[in-house]
N, C-alpha and C positions, 0 to 999 in steps of 0.2 A: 252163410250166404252173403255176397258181396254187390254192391251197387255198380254198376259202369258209368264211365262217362260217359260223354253223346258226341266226342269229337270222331271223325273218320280218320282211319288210320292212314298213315304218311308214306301209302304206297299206290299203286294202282289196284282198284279192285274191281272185278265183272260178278256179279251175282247171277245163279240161273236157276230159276223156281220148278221144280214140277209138281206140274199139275194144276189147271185153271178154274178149281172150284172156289168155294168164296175165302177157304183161308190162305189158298196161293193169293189170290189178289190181296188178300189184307198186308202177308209177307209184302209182296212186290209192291205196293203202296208204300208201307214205311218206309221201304231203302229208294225208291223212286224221289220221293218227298226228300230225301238229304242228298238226292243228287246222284245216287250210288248206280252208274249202266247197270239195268237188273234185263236179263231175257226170261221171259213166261212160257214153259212149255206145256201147248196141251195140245190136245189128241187129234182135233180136225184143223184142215187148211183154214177153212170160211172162218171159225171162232178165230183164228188169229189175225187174216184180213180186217174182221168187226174191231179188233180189239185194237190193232194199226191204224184203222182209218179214223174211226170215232171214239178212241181212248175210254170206252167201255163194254163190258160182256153182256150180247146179248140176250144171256138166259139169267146169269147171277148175280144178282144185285146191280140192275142196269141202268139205277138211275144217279150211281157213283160215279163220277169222274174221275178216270186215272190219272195219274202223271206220266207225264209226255217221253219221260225218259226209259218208261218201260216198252217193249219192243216183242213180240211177242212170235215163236213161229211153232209150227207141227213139224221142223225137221232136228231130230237130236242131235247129229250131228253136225248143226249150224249153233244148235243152243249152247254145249257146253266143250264148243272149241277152244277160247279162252279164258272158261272159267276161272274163278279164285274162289271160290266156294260155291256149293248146290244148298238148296233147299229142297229137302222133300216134303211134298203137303197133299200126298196120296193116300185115301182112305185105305189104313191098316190092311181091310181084309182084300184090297184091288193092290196090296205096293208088291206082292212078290212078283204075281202078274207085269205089272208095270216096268219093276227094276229089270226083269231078263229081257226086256225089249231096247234096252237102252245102257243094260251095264257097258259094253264095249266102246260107248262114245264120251263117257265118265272118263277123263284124263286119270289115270295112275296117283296115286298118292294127294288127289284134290279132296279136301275135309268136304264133308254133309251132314247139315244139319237138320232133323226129321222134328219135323211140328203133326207127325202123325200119330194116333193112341187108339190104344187098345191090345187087345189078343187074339190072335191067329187063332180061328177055329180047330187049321189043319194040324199044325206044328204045334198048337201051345204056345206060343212064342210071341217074347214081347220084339218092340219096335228094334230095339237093341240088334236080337239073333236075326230076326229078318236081315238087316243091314249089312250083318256081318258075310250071314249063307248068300245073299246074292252081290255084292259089291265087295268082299275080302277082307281078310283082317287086316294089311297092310294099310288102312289109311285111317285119318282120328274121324270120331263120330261125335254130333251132339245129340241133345234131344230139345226140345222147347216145349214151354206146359206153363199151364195158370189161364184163368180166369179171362179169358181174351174173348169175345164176343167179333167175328170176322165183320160185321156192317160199324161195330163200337170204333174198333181200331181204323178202318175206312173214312170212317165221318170225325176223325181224331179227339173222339173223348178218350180219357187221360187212361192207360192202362200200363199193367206192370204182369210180369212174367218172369220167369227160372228159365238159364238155359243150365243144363246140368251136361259135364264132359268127364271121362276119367284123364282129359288132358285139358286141364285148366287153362292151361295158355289158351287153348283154342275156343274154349268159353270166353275168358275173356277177350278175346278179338272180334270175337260172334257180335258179346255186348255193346262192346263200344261201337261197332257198326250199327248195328240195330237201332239201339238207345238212341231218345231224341226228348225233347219237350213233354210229348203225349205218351211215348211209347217207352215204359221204363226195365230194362233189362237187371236182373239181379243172377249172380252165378252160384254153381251147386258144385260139388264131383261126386253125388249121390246120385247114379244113374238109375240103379235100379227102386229108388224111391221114390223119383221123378214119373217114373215108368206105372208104376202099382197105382200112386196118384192118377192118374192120367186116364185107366182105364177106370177103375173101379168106380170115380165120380160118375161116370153116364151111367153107370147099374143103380146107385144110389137115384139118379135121377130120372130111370124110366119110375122107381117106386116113387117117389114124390110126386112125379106127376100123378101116378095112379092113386094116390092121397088124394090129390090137390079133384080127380075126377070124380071119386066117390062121394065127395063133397065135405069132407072132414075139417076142422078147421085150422090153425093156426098152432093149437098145442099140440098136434098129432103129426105134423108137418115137420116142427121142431123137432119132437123126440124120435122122430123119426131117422133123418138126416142127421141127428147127435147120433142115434144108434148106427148109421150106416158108418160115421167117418169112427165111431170105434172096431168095426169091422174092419173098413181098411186099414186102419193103426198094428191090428192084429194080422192083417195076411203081409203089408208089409215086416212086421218084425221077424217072420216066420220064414222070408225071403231074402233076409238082412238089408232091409232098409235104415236108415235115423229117423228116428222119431219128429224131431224136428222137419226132416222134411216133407212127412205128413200133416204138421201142423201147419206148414207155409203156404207159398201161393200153389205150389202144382197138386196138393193135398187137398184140406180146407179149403184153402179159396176157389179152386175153380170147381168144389164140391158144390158151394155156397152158392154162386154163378151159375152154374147148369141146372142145379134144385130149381132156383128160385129166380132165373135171369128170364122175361117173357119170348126171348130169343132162340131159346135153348129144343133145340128138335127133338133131345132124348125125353125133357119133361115133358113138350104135347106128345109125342108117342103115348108114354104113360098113363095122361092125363086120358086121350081118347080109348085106352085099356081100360083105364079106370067108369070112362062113361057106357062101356059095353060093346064097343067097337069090337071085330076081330083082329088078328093080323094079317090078315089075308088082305080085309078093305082097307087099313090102312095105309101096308104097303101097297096097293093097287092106286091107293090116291095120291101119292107123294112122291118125286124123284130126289128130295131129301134123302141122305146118311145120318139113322140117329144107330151111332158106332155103337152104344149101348144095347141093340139087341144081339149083335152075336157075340160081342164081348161078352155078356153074361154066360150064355152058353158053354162057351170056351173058357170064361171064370171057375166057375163048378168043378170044368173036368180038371182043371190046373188042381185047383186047391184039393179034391180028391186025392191026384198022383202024388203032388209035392208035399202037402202038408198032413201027412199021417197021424192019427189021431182016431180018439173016441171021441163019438158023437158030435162029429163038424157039424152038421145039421145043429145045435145047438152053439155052438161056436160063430157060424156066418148064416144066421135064418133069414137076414133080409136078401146077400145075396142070394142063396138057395132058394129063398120063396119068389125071387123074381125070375130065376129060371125056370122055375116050374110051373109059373105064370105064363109065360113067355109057351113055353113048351105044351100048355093045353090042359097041364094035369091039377090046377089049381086057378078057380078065378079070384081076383084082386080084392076081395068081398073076404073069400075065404082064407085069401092069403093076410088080409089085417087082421082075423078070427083066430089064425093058428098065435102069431104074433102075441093079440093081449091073453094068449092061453098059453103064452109058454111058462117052465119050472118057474118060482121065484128064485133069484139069486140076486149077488151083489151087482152092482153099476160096473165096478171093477177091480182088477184081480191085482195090481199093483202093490207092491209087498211083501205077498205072498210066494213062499219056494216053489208053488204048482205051476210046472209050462204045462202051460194051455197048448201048445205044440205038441206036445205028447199024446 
């Protein structure tokens, strides 16, 4: 993994974000901040009038100041006329939705870079095949992932992030545009490691919250979140990820971040599981996305299809118990019951001739 520098590249370049929830703004922030013309696309006329006149969004995080250089409209075909690269920062399970409303105003062969995670409930599919089934293979794709906090990066405390590409150049060009003081880009070409990171942190993190609700302490929390990012270590191998890049920032870190960051909407989800909420009232009280509830869902049926095997349920019991937490068939009580009542075995299997894939 490589560090960028933070100069802008020695050409002309237009950015065009979609999507005006709070990690488009955080995106459009950074490159607004070094100057870079970025256009913000989202969905209604009034949010982008609000966000033209008084340089902030009236519903998300509205008491941010944007930078003046971001310009914001509802018309696609005004946003990515001249683009030089897209952002996508459409939540996972709204981007197929989204991208067929707007693939034909996407310029031919303009790279996009997708800050969006998780798993498609319908397809299976990570950020990656979305990309590919609605915008075509003919253009390079990034991804972006780590520990990024959308109000953290706004308010410019110091953050670092993975863009990961199987065409490096364009990673790094990503980074050195991006890259600044506060906001530090590092490069990957481990796309589908990036990807597995990305999603499976929010699963880990509705359970911690659900920890953190039942009122457990600190050593439970720990071993907890140790055991979830051995889970992910294990479905990325299974899916040919490096291991390293579940140990970095798109893995561990933004595991560690979403567990444990007060910001994190997939940990109050959990945490309000954990205190006896349903799902029903939660989601009836919230216009928050914690991407962790149907990525779990969609987790399971993956790792079922793709990774064949005896006894997955012993293999991945925190994701598993949080789907069926989630699903109705197991409350959070009972799902930390089944956990310290599982076989004893070793911490890990490392050394040993046995694929655990098998």
């Amino acid at each position: 993994m490589k560090a960028a520098t933070t100069s802008i590249p020695p050409y002309p370049v237009r950015v065009t974000v979609m999507g005006g929830g709070n990690f488009g703004l955080a995106l459009a922030t950074v490159l607004g901040r070094k100057g870079v013309p970025t256009t913000l696309l989202v969905r209604k006329e009034e949010i982008a009038n609000h966000l033209n006149t008084k340089h902030c969004h009236p519903q998300y995080m509205s008491d941010i100041q944007l930078p003046s250089t971001i310009v914001a409209t509802a018309d696609p075909k005004n946003a990515f006329s001249d683009a030089t690269y897209v952002i996508h920062a459409v939540p996972c399970q709204f981007s197929r939705e989204f991208l067929s409303t707007v693939k034909d105003y996407i310029p031919p062969y303009t790279p996009v870079l997708s800050a969006s995670k998780g798993i498609e409930t319908g397809s299976l599919g990570f950020m990656t095949d979305i990309m590919i089934d609605c915008l075509g293979p003919d253009r390079s794709y990034a991804f972006l992932s780590g520990p990024s906090f959308a109000r953290e990066i706004c308010e410019g405390v110091a953050t670092a992030v993975v863009i990961a590409s199987k065409d490096l150049f364009l990673a790094d060009d990503l980074a050195v545009l991006m890259s600044s003081d506060t906001f530090r880009c590092f490069t990957s070409c481990d796309v589908i490691g990036v990807e597995v990171g990305g999603a499976v942190k929010n699963v880990i993190a509705l359970a911690a919250g659900m920890c953190e609700g039942l009122g457990l302490g600190t050593n439970a929390m720990s071993g907890l979140v140790t055991r979830g990012c051995t889970e992910m270590r294990r479905l990325g191998d299974s899916l040919g990820a490096k291991p390293n890049t579940l140990s970095g920032l798109s893995g561990v870190g933004d595991t560690f971040g979403t567990c444990f960051g007060p910001l994190s909407r997939n940990r109050k989800f959990g945490y309000r599981l954990g205190k006896g909420e349903t799902m029903s009232e939660i989601l009836e009280s919230t216009t928050e996305v914690a991407e962790g509830v149907d990525t779990s869902i969609a987790l399971v049926r993956m790792i079922k299809e793709k990774c064949k095997g005896y006894r997955l349920d012993l293999k991945y019991p925190i994701l598993f118990g949080v789907a069926d937490i989630l699903q109705g068939t197991l409350t959070p009580a009972e799902g930390l019951e089944r956990l310290m009542n599982m076989p004893i075995r070793m911490e890990n299997y490392e050394g040993f001739s046995m694929d655990l894939n098998d």
